[in-house]
Every structure is written in structure tokens, then in C-alpha cells.
Backbone atoms as SQL, in Angstrom:
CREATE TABLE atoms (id INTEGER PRIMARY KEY, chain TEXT, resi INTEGER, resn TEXT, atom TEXT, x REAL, y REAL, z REAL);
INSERT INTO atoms VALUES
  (1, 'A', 1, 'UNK', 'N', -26.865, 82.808, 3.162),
  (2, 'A', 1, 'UNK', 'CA', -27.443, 81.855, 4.072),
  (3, 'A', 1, 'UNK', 'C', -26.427, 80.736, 4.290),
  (4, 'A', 2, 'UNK', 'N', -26.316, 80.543, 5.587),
  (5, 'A', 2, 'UNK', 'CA', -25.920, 79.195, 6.111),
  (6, 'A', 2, 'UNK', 'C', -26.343, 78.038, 6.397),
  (7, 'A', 3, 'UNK', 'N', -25.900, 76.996, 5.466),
  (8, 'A', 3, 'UNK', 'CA', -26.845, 75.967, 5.731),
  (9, 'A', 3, 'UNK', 'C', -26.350, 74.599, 5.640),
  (10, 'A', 4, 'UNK', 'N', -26.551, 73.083, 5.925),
  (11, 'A', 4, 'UNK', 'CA', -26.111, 71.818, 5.895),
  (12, 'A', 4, 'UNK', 'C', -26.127, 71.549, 4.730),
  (13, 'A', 5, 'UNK', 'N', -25.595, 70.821, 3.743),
  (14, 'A', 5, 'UNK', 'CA', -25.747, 70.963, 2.167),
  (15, 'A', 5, 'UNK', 'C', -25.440, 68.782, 2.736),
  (16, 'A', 6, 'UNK', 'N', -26.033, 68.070, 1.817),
  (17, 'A', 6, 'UNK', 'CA', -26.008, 66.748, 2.172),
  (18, 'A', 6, 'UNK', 'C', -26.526, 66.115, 0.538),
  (19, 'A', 7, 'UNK', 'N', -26.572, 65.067, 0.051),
  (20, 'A', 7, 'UNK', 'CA', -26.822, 64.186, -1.038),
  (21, 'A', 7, 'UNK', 'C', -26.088, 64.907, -2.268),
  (22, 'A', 8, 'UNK', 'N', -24.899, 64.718, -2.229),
  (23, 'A', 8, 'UNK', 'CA', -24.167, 65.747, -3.221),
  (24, 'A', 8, 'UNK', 'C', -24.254, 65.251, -4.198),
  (25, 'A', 9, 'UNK', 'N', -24.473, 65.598, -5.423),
  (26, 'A', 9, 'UNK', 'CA', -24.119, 64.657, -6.671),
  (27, 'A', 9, 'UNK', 'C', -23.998, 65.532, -7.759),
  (28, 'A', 10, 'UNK', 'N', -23.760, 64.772, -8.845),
  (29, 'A', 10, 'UNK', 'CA', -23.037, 65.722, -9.826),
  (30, 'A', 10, 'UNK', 'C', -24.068, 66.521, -10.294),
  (31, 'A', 11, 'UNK', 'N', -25.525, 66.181, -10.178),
  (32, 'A', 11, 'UNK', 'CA', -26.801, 66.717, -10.877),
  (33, 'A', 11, 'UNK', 'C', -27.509, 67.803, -9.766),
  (34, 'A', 12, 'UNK', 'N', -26.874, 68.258, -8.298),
  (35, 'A', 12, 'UNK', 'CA', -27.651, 68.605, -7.620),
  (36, 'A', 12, 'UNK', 'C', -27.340, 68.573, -6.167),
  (37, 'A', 13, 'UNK', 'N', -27.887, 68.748, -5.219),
  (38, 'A', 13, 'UNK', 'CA', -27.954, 68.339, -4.021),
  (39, 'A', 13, 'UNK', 'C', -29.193, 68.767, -3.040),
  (40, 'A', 14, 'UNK', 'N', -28.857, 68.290, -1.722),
  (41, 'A', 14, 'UNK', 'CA', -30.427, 68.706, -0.819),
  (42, 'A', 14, 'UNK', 'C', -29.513, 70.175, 0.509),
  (43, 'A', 15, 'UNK', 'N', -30.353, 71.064, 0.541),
  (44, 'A', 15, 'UNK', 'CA', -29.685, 71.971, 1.639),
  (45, 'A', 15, 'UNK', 'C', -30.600, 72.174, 2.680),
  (46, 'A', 16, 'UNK', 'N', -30.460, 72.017, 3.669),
  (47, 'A', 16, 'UNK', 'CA', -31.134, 71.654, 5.247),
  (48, 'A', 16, 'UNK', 'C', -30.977, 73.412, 5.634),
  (49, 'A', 17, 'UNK', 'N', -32.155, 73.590, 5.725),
  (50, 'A', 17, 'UNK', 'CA', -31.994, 74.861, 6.453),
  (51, 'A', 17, 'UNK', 'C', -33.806, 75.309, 6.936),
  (52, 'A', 18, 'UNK', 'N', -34.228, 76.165, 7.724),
  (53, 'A', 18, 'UNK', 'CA', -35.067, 76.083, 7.891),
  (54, 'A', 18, 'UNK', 'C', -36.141, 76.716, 7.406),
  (55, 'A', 19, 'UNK', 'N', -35.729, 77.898, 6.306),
  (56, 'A', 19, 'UNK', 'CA', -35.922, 78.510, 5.895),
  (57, 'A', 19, 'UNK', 'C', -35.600, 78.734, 4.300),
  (58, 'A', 20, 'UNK', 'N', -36.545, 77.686, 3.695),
  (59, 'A', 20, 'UNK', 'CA', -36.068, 76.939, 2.179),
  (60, 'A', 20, 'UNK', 'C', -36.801, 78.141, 1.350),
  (61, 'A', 21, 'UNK', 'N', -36.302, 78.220, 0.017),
  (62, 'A', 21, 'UNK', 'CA', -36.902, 78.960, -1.046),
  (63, 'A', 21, 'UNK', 'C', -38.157, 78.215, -1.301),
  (64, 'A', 22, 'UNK', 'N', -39.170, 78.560, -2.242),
  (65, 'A', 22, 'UNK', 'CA', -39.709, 77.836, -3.049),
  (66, 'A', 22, 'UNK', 'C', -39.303, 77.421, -4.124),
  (67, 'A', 23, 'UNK', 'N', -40.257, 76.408, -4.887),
  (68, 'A', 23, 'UNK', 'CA', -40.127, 75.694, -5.887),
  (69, 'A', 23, 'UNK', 'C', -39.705, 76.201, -7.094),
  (70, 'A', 24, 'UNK', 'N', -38.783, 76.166, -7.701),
  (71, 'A', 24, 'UNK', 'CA', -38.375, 76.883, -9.075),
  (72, 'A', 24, 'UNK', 'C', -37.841, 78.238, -8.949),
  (73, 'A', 25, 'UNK', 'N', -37.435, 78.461, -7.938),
  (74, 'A', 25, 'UNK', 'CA', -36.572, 79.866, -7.113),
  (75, 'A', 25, 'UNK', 'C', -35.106, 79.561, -7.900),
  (76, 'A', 26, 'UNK', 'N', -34.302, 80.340, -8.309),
  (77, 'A', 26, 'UNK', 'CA', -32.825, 80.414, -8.853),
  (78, 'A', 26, 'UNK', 'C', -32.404, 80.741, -8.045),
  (79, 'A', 27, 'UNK', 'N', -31.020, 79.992, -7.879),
  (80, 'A', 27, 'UNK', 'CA', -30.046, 79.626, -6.228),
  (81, 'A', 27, 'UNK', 'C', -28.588, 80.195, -7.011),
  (82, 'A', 28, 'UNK', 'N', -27.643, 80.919, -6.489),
  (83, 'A', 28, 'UNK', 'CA', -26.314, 80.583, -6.671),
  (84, 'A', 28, 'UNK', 'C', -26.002, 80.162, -5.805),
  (85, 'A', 29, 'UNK', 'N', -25.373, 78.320, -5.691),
  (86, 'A', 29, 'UNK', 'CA', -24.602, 77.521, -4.974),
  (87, 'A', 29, 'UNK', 'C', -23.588, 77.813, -4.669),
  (88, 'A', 30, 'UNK', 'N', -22.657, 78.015, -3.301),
  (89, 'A', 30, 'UNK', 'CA', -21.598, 77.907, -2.952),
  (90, 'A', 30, 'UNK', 'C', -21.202, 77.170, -1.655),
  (91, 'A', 31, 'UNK', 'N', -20.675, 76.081, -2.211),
  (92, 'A', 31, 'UNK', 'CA', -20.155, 74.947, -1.223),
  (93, 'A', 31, 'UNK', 'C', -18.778, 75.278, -0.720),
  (94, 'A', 32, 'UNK', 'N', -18.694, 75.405, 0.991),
  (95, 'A', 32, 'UNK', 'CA', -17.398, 75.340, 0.952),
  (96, 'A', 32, 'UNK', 'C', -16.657, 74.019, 2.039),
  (97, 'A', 33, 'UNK', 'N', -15.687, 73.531, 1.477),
  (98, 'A', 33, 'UNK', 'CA', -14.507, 72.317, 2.389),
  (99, 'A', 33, 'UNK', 'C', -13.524, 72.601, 2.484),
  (100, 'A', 34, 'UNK', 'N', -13.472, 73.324, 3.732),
  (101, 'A', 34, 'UNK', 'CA', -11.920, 73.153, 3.933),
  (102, 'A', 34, 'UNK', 'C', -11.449, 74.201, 3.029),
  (103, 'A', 35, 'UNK', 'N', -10.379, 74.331, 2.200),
  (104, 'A', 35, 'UNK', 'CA', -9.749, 75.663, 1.361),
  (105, 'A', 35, 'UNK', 'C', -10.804, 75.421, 0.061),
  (106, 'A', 36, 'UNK', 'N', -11.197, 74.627, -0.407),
  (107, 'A', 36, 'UNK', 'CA', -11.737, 74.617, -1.400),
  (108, 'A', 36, 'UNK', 'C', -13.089, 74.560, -1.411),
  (109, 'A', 37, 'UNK', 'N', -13.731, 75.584, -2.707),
  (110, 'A', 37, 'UNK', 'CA', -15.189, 75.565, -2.752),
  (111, 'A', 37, 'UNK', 'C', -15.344, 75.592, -4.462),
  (112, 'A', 38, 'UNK', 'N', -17.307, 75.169, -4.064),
  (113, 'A', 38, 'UNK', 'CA', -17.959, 74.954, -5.371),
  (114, 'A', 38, 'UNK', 'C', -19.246, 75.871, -5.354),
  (115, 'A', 39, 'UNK', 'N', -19.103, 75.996, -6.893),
  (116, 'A', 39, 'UNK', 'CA', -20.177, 77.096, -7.077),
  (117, 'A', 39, 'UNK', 'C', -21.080, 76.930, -8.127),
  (118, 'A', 40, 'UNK', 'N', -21.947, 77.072, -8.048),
  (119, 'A', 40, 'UNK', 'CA', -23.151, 76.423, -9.351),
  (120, 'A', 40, 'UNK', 'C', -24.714, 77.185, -9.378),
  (121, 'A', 41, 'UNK', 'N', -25.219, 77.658, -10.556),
  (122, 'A', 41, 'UNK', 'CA', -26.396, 78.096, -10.777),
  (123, 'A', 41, 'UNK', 'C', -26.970, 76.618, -10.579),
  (124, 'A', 42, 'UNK', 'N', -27.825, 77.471, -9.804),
  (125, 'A', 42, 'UNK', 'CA', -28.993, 76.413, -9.467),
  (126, 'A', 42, 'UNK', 'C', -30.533, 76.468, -9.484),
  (127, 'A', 43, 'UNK', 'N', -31.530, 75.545, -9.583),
  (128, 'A', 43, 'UNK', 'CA', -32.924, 75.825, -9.266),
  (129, 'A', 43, 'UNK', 'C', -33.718, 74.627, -8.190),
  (130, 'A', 44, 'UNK', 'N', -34.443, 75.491, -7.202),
  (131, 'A', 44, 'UNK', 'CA', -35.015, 74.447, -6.297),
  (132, 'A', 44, 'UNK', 'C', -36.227, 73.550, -6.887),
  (133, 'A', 45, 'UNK', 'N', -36.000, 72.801, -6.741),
  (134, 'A', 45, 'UNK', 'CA', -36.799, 71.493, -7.166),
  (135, 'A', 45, 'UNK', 'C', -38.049, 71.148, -5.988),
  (136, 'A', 46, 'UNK', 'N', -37.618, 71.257, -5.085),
  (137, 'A', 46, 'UNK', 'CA', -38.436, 71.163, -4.286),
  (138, 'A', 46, 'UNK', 'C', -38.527, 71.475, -3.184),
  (139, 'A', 47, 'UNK', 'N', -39.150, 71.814, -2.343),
  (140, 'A', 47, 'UNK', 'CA', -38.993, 72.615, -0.725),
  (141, 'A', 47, 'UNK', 'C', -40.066, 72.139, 0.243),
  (142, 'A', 48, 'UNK', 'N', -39.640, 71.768, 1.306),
  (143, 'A', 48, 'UNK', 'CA', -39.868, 71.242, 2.619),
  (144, 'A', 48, 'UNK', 'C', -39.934, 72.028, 3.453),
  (145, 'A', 49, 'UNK', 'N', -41.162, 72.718, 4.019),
  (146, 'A', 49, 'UNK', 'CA', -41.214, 73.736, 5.152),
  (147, 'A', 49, 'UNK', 'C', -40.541, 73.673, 6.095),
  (148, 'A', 50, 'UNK', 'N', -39.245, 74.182, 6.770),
  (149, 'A', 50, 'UNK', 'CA', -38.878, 74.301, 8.004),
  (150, 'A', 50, 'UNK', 'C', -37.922, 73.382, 8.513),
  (151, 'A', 51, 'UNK', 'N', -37.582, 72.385, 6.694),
  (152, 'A', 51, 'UNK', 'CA', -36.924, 71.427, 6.408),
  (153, 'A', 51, 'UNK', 'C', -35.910, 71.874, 5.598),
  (154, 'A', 52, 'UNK', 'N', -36.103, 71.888, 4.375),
  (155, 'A', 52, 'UNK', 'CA', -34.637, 72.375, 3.719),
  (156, 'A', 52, 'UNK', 'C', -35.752, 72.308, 1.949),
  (157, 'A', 53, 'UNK', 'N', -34.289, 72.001, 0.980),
  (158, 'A', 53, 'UNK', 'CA', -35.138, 72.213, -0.331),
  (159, 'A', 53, 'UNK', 'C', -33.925, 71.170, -1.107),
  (160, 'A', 54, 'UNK', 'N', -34.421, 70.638, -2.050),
  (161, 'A', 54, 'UNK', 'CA', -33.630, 69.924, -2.974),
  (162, 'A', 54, 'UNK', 'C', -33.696, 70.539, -4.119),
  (163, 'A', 55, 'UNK', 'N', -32.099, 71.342, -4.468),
  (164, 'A', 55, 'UNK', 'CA', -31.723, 71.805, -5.805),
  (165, 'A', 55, 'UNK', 'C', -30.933, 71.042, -6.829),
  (166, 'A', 56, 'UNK', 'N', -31.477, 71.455, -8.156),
  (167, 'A', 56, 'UNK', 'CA', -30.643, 70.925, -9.055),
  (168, 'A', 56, 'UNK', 'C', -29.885, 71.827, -9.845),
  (169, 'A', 57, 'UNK', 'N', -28.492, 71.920, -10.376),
  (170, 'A', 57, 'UNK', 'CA', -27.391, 72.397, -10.901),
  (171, 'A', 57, 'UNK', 'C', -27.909, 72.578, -12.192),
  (172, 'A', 58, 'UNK', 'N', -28.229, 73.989, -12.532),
  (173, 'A', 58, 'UNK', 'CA', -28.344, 74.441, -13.644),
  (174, 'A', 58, 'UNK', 'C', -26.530, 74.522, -15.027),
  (175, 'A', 59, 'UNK', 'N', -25.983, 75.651, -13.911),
  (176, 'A', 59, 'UNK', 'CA', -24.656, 76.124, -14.390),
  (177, 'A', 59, 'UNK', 'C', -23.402, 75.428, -14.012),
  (178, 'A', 60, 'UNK', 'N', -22.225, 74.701, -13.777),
  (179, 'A', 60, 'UNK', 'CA', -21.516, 74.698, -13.570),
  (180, 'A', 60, 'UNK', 'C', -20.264, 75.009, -14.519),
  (181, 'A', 61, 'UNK', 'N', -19.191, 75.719, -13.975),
  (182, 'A', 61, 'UNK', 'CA', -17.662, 76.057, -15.277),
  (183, 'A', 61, 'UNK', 'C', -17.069, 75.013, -14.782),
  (184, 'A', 62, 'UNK', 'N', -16.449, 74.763, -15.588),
  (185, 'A', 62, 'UNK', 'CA', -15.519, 73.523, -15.915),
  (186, 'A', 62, 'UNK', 'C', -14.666, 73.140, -14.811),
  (187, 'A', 63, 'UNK', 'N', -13.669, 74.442, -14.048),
  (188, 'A', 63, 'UNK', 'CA', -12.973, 73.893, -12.572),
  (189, 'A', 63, 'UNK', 'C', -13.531, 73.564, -11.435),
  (190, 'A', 64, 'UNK', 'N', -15.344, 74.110, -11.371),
  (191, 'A', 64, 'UNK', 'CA', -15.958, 73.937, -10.427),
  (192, 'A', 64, 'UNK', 'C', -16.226, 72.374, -10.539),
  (193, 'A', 65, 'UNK', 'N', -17.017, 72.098, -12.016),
  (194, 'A', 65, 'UNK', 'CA', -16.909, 70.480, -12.148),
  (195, 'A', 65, 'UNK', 'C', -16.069, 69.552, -11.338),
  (196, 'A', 66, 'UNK', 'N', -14.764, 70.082, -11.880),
  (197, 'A', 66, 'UNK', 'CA', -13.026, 69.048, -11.394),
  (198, 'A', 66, 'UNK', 'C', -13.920, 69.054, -10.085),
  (199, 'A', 67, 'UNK', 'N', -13.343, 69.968, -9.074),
  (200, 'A', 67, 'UNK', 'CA', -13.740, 70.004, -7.593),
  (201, 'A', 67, 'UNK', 'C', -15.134, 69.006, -7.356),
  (202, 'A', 68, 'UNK', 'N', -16.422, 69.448, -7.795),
  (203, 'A', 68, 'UNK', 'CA', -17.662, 68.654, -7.388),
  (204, 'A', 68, 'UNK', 'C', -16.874, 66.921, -7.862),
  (205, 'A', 69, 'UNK', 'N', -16.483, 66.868, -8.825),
  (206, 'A', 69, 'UNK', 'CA', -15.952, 65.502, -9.193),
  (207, 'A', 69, 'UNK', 'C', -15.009, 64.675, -8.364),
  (208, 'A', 70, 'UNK', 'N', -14.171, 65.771, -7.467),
  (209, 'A', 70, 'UNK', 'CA', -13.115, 65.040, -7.014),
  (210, 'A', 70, 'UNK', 'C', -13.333, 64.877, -5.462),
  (211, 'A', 71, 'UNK', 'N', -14.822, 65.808, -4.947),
  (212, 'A', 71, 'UNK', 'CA', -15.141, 65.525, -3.772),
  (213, 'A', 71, 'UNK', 'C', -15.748, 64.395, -3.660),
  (214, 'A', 72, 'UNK', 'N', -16.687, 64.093, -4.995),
  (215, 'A', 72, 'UNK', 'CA', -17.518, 62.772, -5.256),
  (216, 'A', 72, 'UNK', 'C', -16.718, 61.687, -4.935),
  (217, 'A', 73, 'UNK', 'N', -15.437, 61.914, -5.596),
  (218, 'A', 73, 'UNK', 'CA', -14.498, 60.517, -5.700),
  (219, 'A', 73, 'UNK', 'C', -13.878, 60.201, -3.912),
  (220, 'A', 74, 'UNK', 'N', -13.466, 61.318, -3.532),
  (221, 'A', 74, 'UNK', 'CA', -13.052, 61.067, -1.953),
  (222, 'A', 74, 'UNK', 'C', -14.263, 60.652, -0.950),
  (223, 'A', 75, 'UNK', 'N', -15.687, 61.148, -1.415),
  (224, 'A', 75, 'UNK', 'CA', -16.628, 60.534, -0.264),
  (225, 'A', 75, 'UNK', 'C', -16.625, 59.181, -1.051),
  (226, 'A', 76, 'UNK', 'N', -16.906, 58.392, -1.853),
  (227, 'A', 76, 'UNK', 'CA', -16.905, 57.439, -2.218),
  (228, 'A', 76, 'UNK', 'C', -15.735, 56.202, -1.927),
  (229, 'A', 77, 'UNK', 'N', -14.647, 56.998, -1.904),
  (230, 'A', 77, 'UNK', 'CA', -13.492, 56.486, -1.410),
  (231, 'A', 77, 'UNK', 'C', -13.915, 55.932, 0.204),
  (232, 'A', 78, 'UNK', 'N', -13.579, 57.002, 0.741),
  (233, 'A', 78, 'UNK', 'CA', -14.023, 57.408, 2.445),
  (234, 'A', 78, 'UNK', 'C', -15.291, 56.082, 2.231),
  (235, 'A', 79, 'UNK', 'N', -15.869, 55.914, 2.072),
  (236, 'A', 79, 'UNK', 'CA', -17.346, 55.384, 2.323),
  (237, 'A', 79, 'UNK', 'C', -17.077, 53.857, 2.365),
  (238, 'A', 80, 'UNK', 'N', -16.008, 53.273, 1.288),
  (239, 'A', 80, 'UNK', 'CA', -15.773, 51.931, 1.022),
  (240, 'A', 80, 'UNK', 'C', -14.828, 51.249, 2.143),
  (241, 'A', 81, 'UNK', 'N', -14.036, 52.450, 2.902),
  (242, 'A', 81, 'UNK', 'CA', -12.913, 52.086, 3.704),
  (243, 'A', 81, 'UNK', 'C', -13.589, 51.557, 4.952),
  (244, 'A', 82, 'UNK', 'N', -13.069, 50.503, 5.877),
  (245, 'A', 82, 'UNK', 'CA', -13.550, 49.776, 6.793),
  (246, 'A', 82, 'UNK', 'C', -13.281, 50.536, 7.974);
């Protein structure tokens, strides 16, 4: 599935699509930017009909971390700049 992935954080994120799992459904995450992607066991937390679902990050390995960490640090960056 293709979908908008938005509120990224190290614990989780929300994915916009219209056609959400239910609640407590197991997700494998794969984010992709540009050359680089992230990948994470996941479980939906919550789901919004026709809206999307907010998952939280069960699994992540250690290089996927670096990456989720270092995208955190560039939107945060990006965000402060005028």
C-alpha cells in the first residue's frame, strides 16, 4: 500500500490512506526519502475510517533507528530555519 505517512517520531507515526487497518492489526513499516528508507514492525493504535490509522513501532534494528533519528534531526532543523 501507498500511502502519506506524517507525525513521524521515534515511537510511531500517523499513515493517511483511505483504507486503514484496524486496531491492533501488525504493520511492517516501510518509509521511503529519496535513496533512503525505514523499516519497522509495527501495530495500529488506532484507525479512522476513510482517514488513515496511527501506528506505533514495535521493532526497529539499530541502522533503521540511525536513519528514523537523522530524518528527525533534519525536519527539526528544516522547521527552525526562517
Amino acid at each position: 500500500m501507498t500511502a502519506q505517512v506524517t507525525e513521524l517520531s521515534l515511537y510511531g507515526c500517523y499513515i493517511a490512506t483511505p483504507a486503514p487497518f484496524a486496531a491492533q492489526a501488525p504493520l511492517l513499516v516501510k518509509i521511503f526519502n529519496g535513496t533512503e528508507y525505514f523499516e519497522a514492525k509495527a501495530t495500529v493504535i488506532y484507525s479512522q475510517p476513510a482517514q488513515g490509522m496511527g501506528v506505533a513501532f514495535r521493532e526497529i534494528k539499530p541502522h533503521f533507528l540511525v536513519t528514523l533519528k537523522q530524518w528527525i534531526l533534519e525536519a527539526l532543523h528544516n522547521h527552525k530555519q526562517p
